[in-house]
N, CA, C, O and CB atoms as a CASP TS submission, in Angstrom:
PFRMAT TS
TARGET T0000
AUTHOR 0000-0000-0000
METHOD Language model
MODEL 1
PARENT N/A
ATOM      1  N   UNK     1     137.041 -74.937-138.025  1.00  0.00           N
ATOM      2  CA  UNK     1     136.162 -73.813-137.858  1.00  0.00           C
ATOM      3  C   UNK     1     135.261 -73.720-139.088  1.00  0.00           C
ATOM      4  O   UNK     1     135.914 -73.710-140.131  1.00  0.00           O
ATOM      5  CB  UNK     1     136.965 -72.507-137.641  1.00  0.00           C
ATOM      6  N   UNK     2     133.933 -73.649-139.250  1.00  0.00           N
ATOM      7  CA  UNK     2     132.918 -73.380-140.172  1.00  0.00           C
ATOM      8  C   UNK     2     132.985 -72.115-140.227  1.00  0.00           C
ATOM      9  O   UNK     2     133.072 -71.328-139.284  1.00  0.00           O
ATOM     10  CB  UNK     2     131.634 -73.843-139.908  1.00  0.00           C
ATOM     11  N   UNK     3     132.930 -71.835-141.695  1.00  0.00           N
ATOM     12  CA  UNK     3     133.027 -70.557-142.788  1.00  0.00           C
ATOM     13  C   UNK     3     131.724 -69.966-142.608  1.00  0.00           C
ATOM     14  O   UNK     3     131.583 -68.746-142.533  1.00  0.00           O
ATOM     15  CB  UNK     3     133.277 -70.970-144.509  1.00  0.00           C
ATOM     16  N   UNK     4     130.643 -70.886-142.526  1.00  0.00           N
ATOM     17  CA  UNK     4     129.389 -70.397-142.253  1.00  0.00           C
ATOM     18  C   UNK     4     129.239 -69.539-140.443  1.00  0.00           C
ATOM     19  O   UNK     4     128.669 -68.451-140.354  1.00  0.00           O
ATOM     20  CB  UNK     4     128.378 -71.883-142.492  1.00  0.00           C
ATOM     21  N   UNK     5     129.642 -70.014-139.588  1.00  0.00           N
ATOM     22  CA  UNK     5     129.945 -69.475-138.648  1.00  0.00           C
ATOM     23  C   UNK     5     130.859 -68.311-138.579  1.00  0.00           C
ATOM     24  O   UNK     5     130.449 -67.225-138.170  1.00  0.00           O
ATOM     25  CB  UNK     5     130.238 -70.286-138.069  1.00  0.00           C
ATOM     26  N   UNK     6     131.992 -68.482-138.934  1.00  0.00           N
ATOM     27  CA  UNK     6     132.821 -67.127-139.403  1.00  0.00           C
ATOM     28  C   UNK     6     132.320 -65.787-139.813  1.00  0.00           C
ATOM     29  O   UNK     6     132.639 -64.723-139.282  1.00  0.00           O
ATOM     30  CB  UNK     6     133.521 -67.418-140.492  1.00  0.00           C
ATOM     31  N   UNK     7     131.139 -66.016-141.256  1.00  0.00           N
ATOM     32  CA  UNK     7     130.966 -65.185-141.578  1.00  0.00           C
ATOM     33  C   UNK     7     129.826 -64.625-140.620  1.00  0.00           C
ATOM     34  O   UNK     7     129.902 -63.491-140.147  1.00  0.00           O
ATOM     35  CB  UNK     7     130.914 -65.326-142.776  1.00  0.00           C
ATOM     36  N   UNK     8     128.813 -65.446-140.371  1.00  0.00           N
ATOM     37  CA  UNK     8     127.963 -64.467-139.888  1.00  0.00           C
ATOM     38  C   UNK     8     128.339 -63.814-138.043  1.00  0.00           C
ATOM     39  O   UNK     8     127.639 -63.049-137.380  1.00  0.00           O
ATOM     40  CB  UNK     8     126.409 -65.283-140.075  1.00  0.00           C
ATOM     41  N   UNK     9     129.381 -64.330-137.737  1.00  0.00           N
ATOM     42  CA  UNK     9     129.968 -63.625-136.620  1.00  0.00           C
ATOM     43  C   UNK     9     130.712 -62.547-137.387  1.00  0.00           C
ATOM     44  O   UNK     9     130.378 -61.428-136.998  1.00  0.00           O
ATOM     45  CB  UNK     9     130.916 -64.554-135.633  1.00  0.00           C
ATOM     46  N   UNK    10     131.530 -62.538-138.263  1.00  0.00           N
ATOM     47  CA  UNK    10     131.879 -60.802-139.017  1.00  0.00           C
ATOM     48  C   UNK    10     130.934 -60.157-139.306  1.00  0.00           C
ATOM     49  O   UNK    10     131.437 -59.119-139.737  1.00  0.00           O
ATOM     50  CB  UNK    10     132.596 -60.637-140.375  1.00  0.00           C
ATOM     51  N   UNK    11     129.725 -60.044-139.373  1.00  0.00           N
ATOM     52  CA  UNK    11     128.586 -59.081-139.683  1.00  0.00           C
ATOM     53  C   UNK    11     128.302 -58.717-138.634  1.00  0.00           C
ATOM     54  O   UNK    11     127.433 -57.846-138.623  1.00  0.00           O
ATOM     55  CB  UNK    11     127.438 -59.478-140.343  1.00  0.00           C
ATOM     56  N   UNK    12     128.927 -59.228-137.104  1.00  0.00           N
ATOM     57  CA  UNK    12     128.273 -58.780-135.661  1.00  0.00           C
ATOM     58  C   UNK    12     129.208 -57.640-135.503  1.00  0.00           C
ATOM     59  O   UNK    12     128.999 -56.450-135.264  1.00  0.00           O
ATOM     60  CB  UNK    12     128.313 -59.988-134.248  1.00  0.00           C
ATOM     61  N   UNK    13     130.615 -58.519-135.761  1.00  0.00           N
ATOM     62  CA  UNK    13     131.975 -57.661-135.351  1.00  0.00           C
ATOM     63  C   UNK    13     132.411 -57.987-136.683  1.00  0.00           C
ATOM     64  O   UNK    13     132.384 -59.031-137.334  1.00  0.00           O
ATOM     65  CB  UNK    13     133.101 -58.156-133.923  1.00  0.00           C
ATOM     66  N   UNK    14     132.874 -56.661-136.949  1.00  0.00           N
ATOM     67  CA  UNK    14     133.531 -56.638-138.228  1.00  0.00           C
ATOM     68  C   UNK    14     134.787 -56.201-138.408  1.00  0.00           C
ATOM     69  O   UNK    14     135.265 -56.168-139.543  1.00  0.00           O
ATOM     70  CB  UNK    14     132.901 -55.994-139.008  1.00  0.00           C
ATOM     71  N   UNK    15     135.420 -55.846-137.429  1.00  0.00           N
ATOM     72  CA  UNK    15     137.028 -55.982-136.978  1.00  0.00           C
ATOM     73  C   UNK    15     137.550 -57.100-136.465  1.00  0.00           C
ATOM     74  O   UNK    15     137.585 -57.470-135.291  1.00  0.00           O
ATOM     75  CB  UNK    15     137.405 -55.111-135.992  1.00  0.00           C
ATOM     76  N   UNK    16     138.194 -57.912-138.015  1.00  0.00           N
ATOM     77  CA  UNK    16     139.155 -58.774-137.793  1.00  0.00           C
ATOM     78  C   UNK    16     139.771 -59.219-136.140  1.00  0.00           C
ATOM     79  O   UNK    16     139.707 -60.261-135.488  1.00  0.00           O
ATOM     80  CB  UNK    16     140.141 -58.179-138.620  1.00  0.00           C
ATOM     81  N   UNK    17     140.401 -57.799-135.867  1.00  0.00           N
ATOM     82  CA  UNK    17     141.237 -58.155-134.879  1.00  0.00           C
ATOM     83  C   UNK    17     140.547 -58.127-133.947  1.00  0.00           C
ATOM     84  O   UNK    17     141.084 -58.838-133.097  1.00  0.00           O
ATOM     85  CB  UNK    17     142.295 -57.520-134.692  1.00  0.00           C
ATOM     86  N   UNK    18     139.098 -57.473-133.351  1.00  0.00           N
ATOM     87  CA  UNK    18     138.408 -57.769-131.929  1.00  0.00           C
ATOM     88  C   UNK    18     137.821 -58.848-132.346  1.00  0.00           C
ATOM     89  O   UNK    18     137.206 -59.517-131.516  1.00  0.00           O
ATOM     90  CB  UNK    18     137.367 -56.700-131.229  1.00  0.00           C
ATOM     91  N   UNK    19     137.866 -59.232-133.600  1.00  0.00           N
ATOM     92  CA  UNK    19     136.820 -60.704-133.133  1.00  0.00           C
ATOM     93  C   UNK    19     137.558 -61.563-133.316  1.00  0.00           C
ATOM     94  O   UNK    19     136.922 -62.599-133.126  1.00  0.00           O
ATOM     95  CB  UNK    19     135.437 -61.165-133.926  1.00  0.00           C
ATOM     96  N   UNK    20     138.776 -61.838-133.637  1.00  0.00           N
ATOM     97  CA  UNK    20     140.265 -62.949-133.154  1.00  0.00           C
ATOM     98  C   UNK    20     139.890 -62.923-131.321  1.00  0.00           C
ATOM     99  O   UNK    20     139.682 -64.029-130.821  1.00  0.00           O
ATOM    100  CB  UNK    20     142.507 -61.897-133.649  1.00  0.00           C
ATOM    101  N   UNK    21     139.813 -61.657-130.369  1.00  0.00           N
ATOM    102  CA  UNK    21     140.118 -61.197-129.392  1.00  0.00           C
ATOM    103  C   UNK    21     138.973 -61.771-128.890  1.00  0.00           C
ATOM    104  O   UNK    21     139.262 -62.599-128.026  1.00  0.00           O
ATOM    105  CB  UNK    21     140.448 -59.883-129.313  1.00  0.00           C
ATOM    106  N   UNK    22     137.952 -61.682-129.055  1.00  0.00           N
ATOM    107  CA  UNK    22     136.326 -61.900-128.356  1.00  0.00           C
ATOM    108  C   UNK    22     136.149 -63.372-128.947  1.00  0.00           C
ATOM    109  O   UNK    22     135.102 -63.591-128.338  1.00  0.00           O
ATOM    110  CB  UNK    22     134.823 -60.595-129.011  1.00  0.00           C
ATOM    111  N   UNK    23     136.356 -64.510-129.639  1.00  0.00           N
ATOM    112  CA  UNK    23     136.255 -65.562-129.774  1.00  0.00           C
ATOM    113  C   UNK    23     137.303 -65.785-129.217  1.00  0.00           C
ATOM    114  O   UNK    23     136.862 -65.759-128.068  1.00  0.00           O
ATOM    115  CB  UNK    23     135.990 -65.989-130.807  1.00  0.00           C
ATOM    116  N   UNK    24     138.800 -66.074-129.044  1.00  0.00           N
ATOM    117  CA  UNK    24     139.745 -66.767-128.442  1.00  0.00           C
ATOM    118  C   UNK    24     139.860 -66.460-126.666  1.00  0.00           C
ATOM    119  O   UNK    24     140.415 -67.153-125.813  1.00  0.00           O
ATOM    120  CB  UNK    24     141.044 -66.391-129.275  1.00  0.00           C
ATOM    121  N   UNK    25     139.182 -65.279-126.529  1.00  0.00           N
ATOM    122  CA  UNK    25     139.070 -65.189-124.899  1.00  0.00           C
ATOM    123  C   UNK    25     137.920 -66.512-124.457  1.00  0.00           C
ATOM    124  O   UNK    25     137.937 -67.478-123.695  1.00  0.00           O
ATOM    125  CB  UNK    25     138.348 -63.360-124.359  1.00  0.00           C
ATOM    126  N   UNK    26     136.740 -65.753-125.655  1.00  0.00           N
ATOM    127  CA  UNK    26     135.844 -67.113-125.381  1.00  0.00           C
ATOM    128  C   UNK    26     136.382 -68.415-125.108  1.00  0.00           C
ATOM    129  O   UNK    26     136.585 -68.750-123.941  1.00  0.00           O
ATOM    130  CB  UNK    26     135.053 -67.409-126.479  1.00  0.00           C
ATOM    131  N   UNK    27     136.575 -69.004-125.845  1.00  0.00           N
ATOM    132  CA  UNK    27     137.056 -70.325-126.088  1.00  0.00           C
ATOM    133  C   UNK    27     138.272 -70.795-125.037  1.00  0.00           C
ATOM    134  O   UNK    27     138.674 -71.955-124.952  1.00  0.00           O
ATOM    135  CB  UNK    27     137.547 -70.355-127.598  1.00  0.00           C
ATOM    136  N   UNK    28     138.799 -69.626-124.225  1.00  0.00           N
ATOM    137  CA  UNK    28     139.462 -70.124-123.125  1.00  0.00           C
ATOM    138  C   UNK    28     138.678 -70.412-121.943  1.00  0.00           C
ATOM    139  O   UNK    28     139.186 -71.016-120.998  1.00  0.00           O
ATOM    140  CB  UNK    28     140.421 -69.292-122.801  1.00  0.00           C
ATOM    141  N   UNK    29     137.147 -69.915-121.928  1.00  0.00           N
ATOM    142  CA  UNK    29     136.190 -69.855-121.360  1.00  0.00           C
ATOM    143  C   UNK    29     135.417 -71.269-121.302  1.00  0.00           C
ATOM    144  O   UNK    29     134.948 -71.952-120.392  1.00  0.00           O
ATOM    145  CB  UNK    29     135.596 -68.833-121.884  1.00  0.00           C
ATOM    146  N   UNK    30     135.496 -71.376-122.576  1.00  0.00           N
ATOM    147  CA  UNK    30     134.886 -72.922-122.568  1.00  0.00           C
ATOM    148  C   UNK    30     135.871 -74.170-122.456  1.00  0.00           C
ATOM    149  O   UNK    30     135.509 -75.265-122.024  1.00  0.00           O
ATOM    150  CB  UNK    30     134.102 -73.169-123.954  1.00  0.00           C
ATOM    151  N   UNK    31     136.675 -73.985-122.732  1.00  0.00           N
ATOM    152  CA  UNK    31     137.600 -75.201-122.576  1.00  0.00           C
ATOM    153  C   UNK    31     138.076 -75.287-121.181  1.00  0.00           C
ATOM    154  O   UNK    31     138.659 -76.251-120.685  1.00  0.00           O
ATOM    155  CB  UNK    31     138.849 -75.136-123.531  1.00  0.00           C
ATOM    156  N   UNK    32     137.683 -73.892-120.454  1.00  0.00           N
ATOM    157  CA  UNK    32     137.886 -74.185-118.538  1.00  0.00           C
ATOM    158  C   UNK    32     136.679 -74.419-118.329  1.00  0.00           C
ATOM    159  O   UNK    32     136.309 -73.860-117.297  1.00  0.00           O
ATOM    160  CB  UNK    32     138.429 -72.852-117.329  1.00  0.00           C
ATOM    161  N   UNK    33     135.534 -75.244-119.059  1.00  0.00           N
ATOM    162  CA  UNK    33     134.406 -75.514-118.409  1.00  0.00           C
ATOM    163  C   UNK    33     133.188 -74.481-117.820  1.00  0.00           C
ATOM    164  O   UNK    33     132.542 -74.620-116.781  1.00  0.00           O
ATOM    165  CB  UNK    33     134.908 -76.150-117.489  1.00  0.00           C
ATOM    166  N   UNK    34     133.100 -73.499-118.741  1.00  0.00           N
ATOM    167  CA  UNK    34     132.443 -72.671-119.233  1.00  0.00           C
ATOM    168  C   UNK    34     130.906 -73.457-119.700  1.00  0.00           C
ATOM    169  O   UNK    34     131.157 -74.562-120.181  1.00  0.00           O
ATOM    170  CB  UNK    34     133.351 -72.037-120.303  1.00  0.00           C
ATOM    171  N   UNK    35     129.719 -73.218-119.678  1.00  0.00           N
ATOM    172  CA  UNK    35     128.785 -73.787-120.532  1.00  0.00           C
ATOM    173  C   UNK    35     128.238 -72.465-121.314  1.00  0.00           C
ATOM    174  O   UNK    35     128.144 -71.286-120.973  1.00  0.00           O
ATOM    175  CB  UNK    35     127.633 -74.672-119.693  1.00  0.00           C
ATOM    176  N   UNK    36     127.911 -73.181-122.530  1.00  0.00           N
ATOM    177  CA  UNK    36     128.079 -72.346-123.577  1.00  0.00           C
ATOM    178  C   UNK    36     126.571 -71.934-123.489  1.00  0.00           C
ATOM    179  O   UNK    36     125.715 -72.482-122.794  1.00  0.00           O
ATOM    180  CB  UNK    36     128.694 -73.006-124.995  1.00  0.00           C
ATOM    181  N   UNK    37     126.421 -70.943-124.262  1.00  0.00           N
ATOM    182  CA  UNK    37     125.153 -69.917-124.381  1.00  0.00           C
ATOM    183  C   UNK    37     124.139 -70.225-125.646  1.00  0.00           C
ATOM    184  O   UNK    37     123.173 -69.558-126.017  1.00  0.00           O
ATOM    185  CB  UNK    37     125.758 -68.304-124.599  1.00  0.00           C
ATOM    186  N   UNK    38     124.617 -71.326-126.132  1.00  0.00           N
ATOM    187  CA  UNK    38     123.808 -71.411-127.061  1.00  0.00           C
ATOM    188  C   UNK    38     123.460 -72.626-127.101  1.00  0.00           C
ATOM    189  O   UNK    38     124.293 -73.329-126.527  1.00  0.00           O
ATOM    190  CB  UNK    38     124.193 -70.971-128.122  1.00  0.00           C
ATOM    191  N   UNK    39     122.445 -73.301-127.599  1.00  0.00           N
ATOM    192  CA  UNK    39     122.502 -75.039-127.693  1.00  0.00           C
ATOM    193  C   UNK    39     122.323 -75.343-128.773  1.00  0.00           C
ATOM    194  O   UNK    39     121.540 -74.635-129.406  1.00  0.00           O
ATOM    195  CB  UNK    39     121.555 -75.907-126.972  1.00  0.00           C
ATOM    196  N   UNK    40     122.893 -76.401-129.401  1.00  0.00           N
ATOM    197  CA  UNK    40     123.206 -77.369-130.749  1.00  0.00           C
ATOM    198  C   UNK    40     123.071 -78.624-130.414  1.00  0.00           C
ATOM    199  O   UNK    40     123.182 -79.105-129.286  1.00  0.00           O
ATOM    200  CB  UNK    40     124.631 -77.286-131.390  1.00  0.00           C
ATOM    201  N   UNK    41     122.784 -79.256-131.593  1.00  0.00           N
ATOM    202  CA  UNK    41     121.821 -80.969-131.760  1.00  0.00           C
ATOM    203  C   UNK    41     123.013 -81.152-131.980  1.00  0.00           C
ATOM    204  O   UNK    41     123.053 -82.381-131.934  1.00  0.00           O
ATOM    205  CB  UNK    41     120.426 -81.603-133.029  1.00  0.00           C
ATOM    206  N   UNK    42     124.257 -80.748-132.235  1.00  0.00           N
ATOM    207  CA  UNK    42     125.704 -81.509-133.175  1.00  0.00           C
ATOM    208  C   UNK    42     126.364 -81.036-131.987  1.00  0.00           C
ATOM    209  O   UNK    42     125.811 -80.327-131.146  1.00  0.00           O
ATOM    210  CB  UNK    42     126.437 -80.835-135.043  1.00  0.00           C
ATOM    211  N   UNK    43     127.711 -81.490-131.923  1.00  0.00           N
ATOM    212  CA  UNK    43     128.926 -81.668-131.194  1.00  0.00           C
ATOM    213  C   UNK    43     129.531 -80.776-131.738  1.00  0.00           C
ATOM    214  O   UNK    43     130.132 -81.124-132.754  1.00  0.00           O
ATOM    215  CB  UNK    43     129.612 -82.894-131.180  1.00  0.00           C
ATOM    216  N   UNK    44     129.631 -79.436-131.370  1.00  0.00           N
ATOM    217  CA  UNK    44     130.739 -78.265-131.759  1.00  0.00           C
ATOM    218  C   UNK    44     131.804 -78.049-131.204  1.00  0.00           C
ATOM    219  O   UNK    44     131.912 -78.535-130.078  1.00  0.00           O
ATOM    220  CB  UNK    44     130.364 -77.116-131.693  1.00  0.00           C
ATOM    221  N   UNK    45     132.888 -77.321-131.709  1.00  0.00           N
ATOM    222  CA  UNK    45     134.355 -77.143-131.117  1.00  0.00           C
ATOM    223  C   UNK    45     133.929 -76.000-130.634  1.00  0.00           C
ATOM    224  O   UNK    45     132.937 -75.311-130.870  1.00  0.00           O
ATOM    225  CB  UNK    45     135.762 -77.099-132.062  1.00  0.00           C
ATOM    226  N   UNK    46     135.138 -75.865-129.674  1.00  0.00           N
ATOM    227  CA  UNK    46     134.905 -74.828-128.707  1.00  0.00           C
ATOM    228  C   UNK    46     134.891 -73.237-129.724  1.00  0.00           C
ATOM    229  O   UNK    46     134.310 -72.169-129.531  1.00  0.00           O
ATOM    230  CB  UNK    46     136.292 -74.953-127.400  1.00  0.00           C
ATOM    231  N   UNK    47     135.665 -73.631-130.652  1.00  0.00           N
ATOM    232  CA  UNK    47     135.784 -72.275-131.213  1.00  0.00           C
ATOM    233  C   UNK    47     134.406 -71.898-132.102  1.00  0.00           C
ATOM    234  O   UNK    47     134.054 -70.730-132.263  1.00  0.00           O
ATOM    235  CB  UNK    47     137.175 -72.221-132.166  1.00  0.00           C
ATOM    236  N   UNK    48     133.663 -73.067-132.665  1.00  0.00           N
ATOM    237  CA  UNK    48     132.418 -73.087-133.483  1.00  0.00           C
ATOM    238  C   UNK    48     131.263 -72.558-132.382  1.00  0.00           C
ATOM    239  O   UNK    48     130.402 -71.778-132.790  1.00  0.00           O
ATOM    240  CB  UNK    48     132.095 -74.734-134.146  1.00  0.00           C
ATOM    241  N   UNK    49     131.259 -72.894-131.304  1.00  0.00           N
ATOM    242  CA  UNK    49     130.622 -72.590-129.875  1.00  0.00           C
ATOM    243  C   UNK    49     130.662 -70.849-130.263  1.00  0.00           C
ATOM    244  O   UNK    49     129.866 -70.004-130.672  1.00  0.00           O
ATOM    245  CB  UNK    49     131.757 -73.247-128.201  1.00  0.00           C
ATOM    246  N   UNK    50     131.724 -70.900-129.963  1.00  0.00           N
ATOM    247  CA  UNK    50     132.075 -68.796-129.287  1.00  0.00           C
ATOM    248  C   UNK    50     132.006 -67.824-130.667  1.00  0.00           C
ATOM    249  O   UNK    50     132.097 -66.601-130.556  1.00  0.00           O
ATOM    250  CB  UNK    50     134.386 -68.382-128.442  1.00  0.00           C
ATOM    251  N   UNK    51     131.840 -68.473-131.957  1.00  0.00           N
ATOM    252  CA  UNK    51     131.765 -68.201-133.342  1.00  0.00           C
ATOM    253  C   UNK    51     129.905 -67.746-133.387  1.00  0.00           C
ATOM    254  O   UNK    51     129.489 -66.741-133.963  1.00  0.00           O
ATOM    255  CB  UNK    51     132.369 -69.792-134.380  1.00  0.00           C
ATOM    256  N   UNK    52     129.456 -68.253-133.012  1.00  0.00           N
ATOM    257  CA  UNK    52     127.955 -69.013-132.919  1.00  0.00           C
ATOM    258  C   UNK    52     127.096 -67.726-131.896  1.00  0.00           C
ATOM    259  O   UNK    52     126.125 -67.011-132.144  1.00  0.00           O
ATOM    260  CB  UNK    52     128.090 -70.989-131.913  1.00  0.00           C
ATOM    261  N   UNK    53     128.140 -67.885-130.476  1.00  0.00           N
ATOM    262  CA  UNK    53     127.445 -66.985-129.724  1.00  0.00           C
ATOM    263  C   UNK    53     127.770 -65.789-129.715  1.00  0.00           C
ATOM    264  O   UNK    53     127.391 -65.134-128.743  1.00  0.00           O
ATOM    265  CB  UNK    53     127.396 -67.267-128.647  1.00  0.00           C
ATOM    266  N   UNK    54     128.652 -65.034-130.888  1.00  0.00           N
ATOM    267  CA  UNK    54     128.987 -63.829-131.311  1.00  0.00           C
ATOM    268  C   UNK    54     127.715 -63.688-132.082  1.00  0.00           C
ATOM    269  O   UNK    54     126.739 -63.161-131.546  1.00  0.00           O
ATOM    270  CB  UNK    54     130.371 -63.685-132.055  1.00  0.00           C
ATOM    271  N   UNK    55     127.666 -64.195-133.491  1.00  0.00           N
ATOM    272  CA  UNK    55     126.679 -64.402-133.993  1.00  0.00           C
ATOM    273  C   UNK    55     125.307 -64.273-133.932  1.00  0.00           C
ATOM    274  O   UNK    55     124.546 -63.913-134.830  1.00  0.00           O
ATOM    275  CB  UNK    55     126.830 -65.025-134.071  1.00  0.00           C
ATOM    276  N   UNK    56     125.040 -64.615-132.738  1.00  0.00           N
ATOM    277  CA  UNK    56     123.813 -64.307-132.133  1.00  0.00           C
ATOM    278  C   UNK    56     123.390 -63.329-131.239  1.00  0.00           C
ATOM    279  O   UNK    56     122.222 -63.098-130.926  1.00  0.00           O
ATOM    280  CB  UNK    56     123.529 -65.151-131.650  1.00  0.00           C
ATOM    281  N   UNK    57     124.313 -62.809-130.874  1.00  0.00           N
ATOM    282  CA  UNK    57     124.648 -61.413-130.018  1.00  0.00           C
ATOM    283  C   UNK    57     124.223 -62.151-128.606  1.00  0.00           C
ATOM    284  O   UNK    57     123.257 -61.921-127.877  1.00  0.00           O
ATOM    285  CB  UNK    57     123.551 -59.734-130.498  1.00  0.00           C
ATOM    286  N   UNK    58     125.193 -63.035-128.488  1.00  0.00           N
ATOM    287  CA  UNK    58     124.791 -64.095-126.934  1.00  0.00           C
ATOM    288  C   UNK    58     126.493 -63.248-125.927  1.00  0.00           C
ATOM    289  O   UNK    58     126.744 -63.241-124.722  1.00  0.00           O
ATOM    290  CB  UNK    58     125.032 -66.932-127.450  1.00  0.00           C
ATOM    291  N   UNK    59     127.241 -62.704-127.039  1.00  0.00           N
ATOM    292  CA  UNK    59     128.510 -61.697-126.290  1.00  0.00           C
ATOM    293  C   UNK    59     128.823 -60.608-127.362  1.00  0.00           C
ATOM    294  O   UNK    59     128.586 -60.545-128.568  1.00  0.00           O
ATOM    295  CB  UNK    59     130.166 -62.642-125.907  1.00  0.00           C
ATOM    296  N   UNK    60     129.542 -59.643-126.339  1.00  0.00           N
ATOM    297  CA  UNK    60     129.475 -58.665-126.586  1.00  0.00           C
ATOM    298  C   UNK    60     130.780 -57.901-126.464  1.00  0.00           C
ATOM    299  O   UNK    60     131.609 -58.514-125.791  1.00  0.00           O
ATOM    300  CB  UNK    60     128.552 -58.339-126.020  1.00  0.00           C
ATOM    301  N   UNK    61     131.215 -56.646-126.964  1.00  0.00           N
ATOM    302  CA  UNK    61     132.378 -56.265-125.961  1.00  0.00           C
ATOM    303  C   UNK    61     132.313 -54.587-125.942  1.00  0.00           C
ATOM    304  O   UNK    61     131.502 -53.893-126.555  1.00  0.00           O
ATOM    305  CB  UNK    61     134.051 -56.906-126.553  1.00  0.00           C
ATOM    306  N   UNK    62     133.314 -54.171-125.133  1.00  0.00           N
ATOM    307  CA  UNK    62     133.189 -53.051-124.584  1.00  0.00           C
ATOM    308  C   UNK    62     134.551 -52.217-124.998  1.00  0.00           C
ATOM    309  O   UNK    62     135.233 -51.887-124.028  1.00  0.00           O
ATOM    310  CB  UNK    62     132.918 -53.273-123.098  1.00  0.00           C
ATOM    311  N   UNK    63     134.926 -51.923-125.977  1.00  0.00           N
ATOM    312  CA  UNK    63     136.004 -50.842-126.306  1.00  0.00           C
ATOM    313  C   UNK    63     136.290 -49.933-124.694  1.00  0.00           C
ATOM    314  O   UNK    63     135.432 -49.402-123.989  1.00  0.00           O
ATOM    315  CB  UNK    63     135.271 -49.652-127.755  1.00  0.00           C
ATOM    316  N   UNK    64     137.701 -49.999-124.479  1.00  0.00           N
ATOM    317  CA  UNK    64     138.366 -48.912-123.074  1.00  0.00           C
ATOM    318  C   UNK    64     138.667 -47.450-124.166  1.00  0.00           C
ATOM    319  O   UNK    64     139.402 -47.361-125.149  1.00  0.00           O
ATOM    320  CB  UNK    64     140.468 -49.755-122.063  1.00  0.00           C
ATOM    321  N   UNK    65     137.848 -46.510-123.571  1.00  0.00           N
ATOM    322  CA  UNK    65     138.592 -45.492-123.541  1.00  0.00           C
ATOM    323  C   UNK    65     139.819 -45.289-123.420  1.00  0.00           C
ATOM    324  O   UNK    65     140.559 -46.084-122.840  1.00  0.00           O
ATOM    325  CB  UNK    65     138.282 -44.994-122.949  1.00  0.00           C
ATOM    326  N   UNK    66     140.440 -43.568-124.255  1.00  0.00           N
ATOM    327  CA  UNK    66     141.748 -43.239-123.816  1.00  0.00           C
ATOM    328  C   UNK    66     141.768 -42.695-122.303  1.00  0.00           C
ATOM    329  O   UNK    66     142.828 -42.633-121.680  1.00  0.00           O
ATOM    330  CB  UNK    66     142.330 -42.199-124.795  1.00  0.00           C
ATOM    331  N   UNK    67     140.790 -42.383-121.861  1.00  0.00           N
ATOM    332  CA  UNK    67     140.961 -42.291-120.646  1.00  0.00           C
ATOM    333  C   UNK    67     141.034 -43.287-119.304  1.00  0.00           C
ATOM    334  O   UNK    67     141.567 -42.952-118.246  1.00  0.00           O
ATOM    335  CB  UNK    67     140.241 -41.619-120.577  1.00  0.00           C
ATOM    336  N   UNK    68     140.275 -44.818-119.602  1.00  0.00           N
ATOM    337  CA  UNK    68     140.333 -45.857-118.959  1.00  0.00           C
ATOM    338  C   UNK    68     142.105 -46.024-118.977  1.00  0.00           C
ATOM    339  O   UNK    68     142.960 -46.014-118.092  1.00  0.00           O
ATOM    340  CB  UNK    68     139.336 -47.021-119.650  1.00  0.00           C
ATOM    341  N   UNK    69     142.136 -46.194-120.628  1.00  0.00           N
ATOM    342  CA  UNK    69     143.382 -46.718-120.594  1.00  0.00           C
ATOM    343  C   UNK    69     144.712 -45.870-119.970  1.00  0.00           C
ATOM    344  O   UNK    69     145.837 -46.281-119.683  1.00  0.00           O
ATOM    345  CB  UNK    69     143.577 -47.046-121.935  1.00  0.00           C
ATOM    346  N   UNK    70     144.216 -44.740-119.893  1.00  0.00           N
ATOM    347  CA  UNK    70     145.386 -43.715-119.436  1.00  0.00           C
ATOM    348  C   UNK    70     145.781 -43.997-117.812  1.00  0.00           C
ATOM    349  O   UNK    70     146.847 -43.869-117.210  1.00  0.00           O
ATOM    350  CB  UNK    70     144.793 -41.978-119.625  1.00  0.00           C
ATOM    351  N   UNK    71     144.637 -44.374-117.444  1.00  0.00           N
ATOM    352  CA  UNK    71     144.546 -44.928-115.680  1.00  0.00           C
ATOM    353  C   UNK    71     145.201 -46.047-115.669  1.00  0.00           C
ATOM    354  O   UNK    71     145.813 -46.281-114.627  1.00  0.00           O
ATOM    355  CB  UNK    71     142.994 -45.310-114.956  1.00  0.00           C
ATOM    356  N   UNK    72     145.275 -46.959-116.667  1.00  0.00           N
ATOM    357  CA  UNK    72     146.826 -48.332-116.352  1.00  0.00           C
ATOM    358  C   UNK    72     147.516 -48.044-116.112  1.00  0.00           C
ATOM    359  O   UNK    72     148.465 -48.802-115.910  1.00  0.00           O
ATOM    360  CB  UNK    72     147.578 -49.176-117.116  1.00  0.00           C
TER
END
């Protein structure tokens, strides 16, 4: 995983733990043959991919309410 990618996906999302959550959902996305949202001249890993398109605000996510969640 590139540090350079890392960081500037923490300046999108800056909670550690949703952006573990929003890159590793990704990346299950692409490794089932997903095509990725962004394009690169280099050969990236799936996780440098979903690092990249955080980064760029190519995804996004949506916090559940206590009330969504109260309806589980």
């Amino acid at each position: 995983m590139r540090d350079d990618y890392l960081a500037a996906a923490r300046k999108v999302i800056d909670d550690p733990n949703i952006l573990i959550n929003v890159v590793s959902r990704r990346v299950k996305q692409l490794r089932r043959g997903s095509r990725a949202l962004v394009e690169s001249l280099e050969k990236l890993s799936a996780e440098d991919t979903a690092l990249r398109e955080v980064a760029e605000g190519k995804i996004s996510y949506i916090l559940a309410t206590p009330e969504e969640l109260a309806r589980l």
